[in-house]
BAFIMI-189131 format. One record per atom (N, C-alpha, C): residue in one letter; x, z, y. Coordinates in Angstrom, 2 decimals. Example, Ala and Ser with C-alpha at 12.3 -4.5 7.8 and 13.67 -1.06 7.14 Angstrom:
 type       x       z       y
    A   13.19    7.80   -5.69
    A   12.30    7.80   -4.50
    A   13.20    7.80   -3.30
    S   12.85    7.08   -2.25
    S   13.67    7.14   -1.06
    S   12.90    7.87    0.03
//
This chain:
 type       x       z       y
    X  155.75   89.53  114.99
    X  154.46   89.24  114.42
    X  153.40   89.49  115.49
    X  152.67   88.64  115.88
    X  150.99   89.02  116.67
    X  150.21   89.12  115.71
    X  149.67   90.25  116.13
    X  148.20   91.05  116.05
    X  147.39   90.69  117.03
    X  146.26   90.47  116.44
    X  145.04   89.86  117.04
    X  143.85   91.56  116.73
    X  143.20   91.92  118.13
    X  141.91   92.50  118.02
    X  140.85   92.19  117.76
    X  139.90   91.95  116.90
    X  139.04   91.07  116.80
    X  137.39   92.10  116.84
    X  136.81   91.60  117.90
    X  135.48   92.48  118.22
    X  134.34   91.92  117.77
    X  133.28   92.54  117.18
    X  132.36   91.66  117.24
    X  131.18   91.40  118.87
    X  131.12   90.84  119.63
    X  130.72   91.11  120.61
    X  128.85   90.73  120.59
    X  128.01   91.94  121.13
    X  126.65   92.38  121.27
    X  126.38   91.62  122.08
    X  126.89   90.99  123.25
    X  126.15   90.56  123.89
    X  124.72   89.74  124.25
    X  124.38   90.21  124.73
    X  122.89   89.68  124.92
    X  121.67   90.19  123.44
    X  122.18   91.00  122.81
    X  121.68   91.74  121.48
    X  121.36   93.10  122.03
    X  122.05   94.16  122.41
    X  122.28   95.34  122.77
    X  123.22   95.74  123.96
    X  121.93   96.14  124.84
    X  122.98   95.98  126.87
    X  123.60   96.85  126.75
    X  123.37   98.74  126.01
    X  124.41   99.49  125.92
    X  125.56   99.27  125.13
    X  125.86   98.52  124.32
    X  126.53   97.78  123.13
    X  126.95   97.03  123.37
    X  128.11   96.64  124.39
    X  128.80   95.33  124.63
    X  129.43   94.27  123.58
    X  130.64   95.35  122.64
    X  131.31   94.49  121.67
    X  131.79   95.83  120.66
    X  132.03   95.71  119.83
    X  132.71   96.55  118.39
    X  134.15   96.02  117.93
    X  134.82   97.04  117.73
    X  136.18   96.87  116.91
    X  135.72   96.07  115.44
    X  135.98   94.80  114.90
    X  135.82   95.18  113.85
    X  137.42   95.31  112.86
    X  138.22   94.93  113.32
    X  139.73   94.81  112.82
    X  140.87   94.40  113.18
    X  142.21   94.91  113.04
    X  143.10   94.37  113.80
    X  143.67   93.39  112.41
    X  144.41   91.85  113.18
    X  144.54   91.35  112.01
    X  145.77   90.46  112.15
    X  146.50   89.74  111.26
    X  147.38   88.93  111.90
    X  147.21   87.44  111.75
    X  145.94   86.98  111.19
    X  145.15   86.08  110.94
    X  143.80   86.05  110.96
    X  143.36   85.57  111.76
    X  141.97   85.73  112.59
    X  141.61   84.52  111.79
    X  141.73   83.52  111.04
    X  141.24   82.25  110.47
    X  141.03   82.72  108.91
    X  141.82   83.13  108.56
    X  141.85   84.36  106.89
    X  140.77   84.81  106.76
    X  140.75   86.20  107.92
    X  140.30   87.30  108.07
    X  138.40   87.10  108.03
    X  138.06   85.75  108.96
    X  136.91   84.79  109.25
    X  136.32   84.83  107.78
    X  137.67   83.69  107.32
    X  136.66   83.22  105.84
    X  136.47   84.30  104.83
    X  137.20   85.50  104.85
    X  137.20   86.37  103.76
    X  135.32   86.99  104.10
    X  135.35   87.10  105.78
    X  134.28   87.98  105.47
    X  133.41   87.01  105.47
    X  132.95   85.70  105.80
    X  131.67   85.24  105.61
    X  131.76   85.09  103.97
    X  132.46   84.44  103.15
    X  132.59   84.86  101.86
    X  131.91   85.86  101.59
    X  132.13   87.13  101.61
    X  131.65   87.92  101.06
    X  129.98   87.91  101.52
    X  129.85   87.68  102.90
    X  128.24   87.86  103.53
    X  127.82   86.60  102.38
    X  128.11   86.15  102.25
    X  127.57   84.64  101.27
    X  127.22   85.48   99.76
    X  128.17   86.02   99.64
    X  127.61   86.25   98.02
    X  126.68   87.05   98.33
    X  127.15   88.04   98.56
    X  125.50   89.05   99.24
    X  124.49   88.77   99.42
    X  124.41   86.80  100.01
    X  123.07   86.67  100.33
    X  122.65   86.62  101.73
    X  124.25   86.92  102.91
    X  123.48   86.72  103.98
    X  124.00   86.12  104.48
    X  123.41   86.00  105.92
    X  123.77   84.69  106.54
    X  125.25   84.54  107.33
    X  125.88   83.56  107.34
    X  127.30   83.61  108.14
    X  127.54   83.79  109.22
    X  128.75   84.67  109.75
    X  129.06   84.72  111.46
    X  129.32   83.68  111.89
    X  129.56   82.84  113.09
    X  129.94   82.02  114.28
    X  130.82   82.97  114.54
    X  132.25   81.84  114.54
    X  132.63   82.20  115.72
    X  132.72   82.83  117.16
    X  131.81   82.41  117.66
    X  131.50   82.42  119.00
    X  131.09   83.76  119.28
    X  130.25   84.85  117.84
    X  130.10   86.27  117.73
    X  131.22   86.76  117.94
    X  132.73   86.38  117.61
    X  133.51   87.24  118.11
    X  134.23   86.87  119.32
    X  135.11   88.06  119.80
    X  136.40   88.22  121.06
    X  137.51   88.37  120.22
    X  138.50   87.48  120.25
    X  139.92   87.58  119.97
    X  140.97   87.61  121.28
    X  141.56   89.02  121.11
    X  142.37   89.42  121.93
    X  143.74   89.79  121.34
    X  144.99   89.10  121.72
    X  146.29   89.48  121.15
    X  146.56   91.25  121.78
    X  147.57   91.62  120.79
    X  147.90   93.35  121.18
    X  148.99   93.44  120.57
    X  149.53   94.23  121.92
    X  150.64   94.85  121.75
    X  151.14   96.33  121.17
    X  151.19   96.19  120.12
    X  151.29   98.01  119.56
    X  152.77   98.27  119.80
    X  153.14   99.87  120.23
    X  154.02  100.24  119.76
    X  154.39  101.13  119.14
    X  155.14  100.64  118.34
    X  155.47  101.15  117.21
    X  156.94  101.79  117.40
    X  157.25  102.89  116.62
    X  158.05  103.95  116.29
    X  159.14  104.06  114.80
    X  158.05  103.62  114.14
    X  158.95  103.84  112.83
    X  158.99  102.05  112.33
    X  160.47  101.63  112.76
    X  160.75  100.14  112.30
    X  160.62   99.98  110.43
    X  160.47  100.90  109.65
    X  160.48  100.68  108.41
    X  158.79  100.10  108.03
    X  157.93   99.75  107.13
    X  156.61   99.50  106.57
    X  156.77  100.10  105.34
    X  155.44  101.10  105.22
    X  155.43  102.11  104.24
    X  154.53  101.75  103.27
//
């Protein structure tokens, strides 16, 4: 399975503030529509793409079972 890091990146917003974790995920296209969805009902406005960095990661892992 790939895991994707997905940051939101500051750039050009905040110079000490490069980019933020916002989740590790295994669908970065899901993960997208779930949250502008929700910014929508709320009332606010949607992310771009282009706000985030998607980076694949390698975890390792120890315990082969899922709890």
């Amino acid at each position: 399975m790939e895991l994707l890091a997905v940051y939101y990146n500051y750039e050009g917003e905040f110079e000490s503030k490069p980019r933020e974790l916002e989740c590790v995920t295994d669908n970065f296209e899901k993960w997208f529509k779930k949250l502008n969805n929700g910014r929508r009902a709320e009332g606010q406005m949607e992310y771009e793409k282009y706000e985030f960095d998607v980076e694949p990661i390698s975890p390792i892992l120890y315990n082969k079972e899922a709890k």
